[in-house]
C-alpha positions in Angstrom: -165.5 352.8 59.7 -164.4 353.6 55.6 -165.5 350.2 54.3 -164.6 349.0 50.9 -167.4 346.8 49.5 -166.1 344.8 46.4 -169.3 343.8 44.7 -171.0 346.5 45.9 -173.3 347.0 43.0 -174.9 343.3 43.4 -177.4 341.8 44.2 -176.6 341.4 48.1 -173.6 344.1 47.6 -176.4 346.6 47.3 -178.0 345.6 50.2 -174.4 345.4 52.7 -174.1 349.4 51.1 -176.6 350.3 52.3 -176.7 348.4 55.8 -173.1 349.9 56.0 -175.0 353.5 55.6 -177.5 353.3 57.8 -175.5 352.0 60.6 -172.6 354.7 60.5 -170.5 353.7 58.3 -169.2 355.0 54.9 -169.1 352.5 52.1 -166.4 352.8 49.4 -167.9 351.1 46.3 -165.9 349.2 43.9 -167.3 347.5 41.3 -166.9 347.7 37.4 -169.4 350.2 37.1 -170.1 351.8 40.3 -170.1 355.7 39.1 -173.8 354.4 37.4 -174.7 353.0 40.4 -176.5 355.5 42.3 -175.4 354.1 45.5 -174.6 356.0 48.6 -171.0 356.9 49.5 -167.4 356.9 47.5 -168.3 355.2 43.9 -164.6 354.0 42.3 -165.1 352.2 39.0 -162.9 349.1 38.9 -162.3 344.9 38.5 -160.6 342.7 41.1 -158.8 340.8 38.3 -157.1 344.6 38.3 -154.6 344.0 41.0 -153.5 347.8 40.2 -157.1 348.9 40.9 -157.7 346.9 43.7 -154.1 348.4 45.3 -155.3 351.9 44.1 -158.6 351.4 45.8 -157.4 349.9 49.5 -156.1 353.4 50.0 -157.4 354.9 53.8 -159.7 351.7 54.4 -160.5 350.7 58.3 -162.0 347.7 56.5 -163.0 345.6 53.5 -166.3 343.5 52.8 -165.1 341.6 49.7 -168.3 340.3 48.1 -167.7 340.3 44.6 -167.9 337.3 42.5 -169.1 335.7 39.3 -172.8 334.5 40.1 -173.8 332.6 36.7 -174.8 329.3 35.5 -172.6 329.1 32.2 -170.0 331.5 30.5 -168.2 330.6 27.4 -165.1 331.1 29.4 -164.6 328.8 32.2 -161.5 330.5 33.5 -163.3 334.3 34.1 -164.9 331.8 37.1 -161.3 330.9 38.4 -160.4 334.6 37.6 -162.9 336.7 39.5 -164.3 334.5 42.5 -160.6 332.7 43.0 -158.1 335.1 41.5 -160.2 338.3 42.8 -160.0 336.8 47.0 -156.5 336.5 46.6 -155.5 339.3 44.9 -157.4 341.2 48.1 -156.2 339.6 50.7 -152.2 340.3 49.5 -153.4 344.0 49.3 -154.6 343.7 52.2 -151.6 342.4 53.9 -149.7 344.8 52.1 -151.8 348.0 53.3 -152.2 346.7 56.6 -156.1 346.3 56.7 -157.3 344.8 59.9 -160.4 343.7 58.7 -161.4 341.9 55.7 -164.8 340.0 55.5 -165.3 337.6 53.1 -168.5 336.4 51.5 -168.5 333.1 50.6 -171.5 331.0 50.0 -173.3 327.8 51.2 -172.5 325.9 48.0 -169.0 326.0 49.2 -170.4 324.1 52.3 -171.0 319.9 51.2 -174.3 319.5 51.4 -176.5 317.9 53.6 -175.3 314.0 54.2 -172.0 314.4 52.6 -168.9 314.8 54.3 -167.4 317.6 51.5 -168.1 319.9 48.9 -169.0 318.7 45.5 -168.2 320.3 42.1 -171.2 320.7 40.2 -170.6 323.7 37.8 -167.8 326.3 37.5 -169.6 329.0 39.7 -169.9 326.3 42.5 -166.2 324.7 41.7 -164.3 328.1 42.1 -166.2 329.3 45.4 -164.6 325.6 47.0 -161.6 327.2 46.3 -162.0 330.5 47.0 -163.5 329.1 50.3 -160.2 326.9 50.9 -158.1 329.9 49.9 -159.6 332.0 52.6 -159.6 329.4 55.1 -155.8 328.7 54.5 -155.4 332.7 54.7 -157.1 332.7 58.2 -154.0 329.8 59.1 -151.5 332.3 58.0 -152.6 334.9 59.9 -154.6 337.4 57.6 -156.9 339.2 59.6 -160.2 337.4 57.9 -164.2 336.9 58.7 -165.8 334.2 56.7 -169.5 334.8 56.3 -171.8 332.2 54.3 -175.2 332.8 52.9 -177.6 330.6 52.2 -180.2 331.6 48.9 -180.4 335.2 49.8 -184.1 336.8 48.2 -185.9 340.0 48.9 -186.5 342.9 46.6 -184.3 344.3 44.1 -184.2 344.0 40.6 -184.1 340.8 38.6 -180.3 339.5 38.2 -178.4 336.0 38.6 -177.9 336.5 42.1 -181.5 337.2 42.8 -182.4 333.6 41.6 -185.9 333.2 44.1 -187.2 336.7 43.0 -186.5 335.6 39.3 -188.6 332.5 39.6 -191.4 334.0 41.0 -191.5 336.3 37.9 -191.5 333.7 35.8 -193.5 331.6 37.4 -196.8 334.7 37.4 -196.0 334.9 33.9 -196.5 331.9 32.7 -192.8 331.3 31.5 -191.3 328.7 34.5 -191.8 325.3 33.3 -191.6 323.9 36.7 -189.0 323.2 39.3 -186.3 320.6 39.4 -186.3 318.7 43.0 -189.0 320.4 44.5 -188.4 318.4 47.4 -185.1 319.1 48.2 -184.2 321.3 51.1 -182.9 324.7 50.6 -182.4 327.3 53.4 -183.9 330.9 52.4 -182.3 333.8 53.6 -184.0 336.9 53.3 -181.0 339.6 51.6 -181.5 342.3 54.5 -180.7 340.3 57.5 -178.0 338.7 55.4 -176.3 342.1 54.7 -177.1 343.5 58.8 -174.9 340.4 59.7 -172.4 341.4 57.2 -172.0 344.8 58.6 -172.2 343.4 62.8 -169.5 340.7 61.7 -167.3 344.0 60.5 -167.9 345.7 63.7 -167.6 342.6 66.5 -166.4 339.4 65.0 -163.4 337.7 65.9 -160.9 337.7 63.3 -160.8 334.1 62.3 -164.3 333.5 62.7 -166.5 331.6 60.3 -170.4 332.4 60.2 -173.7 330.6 58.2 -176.4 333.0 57.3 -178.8 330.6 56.5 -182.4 330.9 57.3 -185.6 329.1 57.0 -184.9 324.9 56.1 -187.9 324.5 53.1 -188.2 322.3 50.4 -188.2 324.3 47.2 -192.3 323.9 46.5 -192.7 325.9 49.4 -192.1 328.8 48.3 -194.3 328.8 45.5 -197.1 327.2 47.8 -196.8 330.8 49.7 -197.4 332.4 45.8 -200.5 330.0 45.3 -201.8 331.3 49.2 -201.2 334.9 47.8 -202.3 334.9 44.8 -204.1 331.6 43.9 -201.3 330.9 41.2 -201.4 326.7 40.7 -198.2 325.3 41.7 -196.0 324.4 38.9 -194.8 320.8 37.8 -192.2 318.6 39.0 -189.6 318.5 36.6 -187.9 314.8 36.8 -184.0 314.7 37.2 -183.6 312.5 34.1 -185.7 314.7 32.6 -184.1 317.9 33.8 -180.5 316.2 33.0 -181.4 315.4 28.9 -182.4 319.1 28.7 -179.1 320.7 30.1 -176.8 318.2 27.6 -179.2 319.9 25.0 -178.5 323.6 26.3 -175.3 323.0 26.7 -174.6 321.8 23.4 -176.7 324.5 22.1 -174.7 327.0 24.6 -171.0 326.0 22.8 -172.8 325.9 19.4 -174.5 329.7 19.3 -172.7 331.5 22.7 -176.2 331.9 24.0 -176.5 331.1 27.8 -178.2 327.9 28.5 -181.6 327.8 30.4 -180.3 324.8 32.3 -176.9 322.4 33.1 -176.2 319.3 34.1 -174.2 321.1 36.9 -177.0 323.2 38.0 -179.2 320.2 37.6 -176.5 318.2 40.0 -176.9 321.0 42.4 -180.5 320.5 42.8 -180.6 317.2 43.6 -179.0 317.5 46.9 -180.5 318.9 50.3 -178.6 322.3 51.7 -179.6 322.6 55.1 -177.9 325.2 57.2 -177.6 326.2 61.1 -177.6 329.9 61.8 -177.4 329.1 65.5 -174.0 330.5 66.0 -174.7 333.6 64.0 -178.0 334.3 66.3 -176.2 334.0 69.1 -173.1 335.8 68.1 -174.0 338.3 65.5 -177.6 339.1 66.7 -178.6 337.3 63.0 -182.4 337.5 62.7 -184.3 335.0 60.3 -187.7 336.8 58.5 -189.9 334.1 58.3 -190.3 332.8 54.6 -194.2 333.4 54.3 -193.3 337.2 55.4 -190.1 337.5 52.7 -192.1 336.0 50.0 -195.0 338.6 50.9 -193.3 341.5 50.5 -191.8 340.4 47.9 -194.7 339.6 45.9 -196.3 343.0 47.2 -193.3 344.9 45.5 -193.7 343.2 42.4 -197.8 344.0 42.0 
């Protein structure tokens, strides 16, 4: 198949390219800068707020993998949220419909999912706030008809360079360095997913999945210290401290105002702070069993990932 990959310079885009690749398949890239890439396949430099670009690009396509979004904790303009991970979905799936593209896979994300013990999503921060959307606009989409895949990651890690979307891989850094002042609910339950079985399932849910169909990629259920409790085994690191959430919260309201004051991204919000005090627990089961989704064990991910950073 000629897959588009929106996204496809990202953290996890990088990763579907390249799954695309080795399975077959030639990936179309487009992304704002994907001639600089140095990705395999058709590079095409473009935005999905570009709804000329995005029509100019869905040209000869047997199917899309749209996974671009805005992955941040702050920008100084709300609406490029609502712009890129809202504005961006729809804008594809009309192109879509209008070029007749059978297959369009969507990446949405666990933190459009409500967490564990709640009955629906919460709003925490802009980032988390426009992927609810973008998830109900997708899922309102699949009820018209579109021919749409929903696939949901939990916190993808594994190697790659340091960005926003590679938040684990990030914290590790910091925390070798010295620089992490500790963790905000440590306790709370995430589910790790390790970036190249996420991007595999991405490319088996492109070749087999029911249109319609809704996937978790999830993997391993941990609290947070775990993760750095495989560090410590590794490399005899102490484990950082336990930042309290009253603690945590006074220190975002201080970023924040210190954000809208100087434009310099904050370290930490309220939002993000919000975030971390719930459990996300996920259930691949469906994905195993439908999708052939594999889990890497966490002490194994964190592993290599701490051999490719020494």
């Amino acid at each position: 198949m000629v897959v588009l990959v929106t996204g496809g310079t990202g953290y996890l885009g990088r990763a579907i390219v390249k799954a695309l690749a080795a399975r077959g398949h030639e990936p179309v890239i487009f992304a704002r800068h994907a001639t600089s890439s140095g990705l395999p396949g058709r590079l095409l430099d473009g935005d999905v707020r570009d709804a000329r670009a995005v029509r100019d690009a869905v040209r000869d396509i047997d199917a899309v993998c749209h996974a671009a979004a805005l992955v941040s904790l702050w920008r100084p303009r709300p609406q490029d949220f609502d712009d890129v991970n809202v504005g961006g979905l729809r804008t594809m799936i009309e192109v879509c419909r209008e070029r007749g593209v059978p297959r369009l896979l969507y990446t949405s994300s666990f933190l459009a999912l409500p967490p564990a013990g709640r009955d629906m999503p919460i709003s925490a921060n802009d980032y988390q706030r426009t992927k609810v959307l973008a998830h109900g606009v997708a899922g309102r989409a699949i009820d018209a008809g579109a021919p749409l895949i929903i696939v949901m990651p939990g916190v993808v890690y594994g190697m790659g360079p340091r960005t926003e979307g590679n938040l684990v891989g990030g914290l590790i850094q910091d925390h070798l360095a010295g620089r992490l002042p500790g963790v905000i609910g440590a306790d709370r339950i995430w589910s790790y997913a390790w970036a190249d079985d996420v991007a595999d399932a991405h490319v088996t849910a492109l070749e087999r999945a029911p249109i319609g169909s809704r996937y978790v990629l999830g993997g391993e259920n941990v609290p947070q210290m775990r993760v750095f409790e495989i560090v410590r085994a590794v490399t005899g690191r102490s484990l950082p401290r336990r930042i309290p959430f009253a603690a945590a919260s006074a220190a975002g309201f201080v970023e924040e105002w210190r954000a809208r004051l100087f434009g310099h991204p904050p370290l930490v919000t309220r939002g993000a702070v919000e975030i971390f005090r719930h459990d996300w627990t996920l259930d691949s089961a469906r994905s195993e069993r439908e999708l052939s989704y594999r889990v890497t064990p966490l002490e194994r991910g964190i592993r290599t990932v701490l051999d490719g950073l020494s």
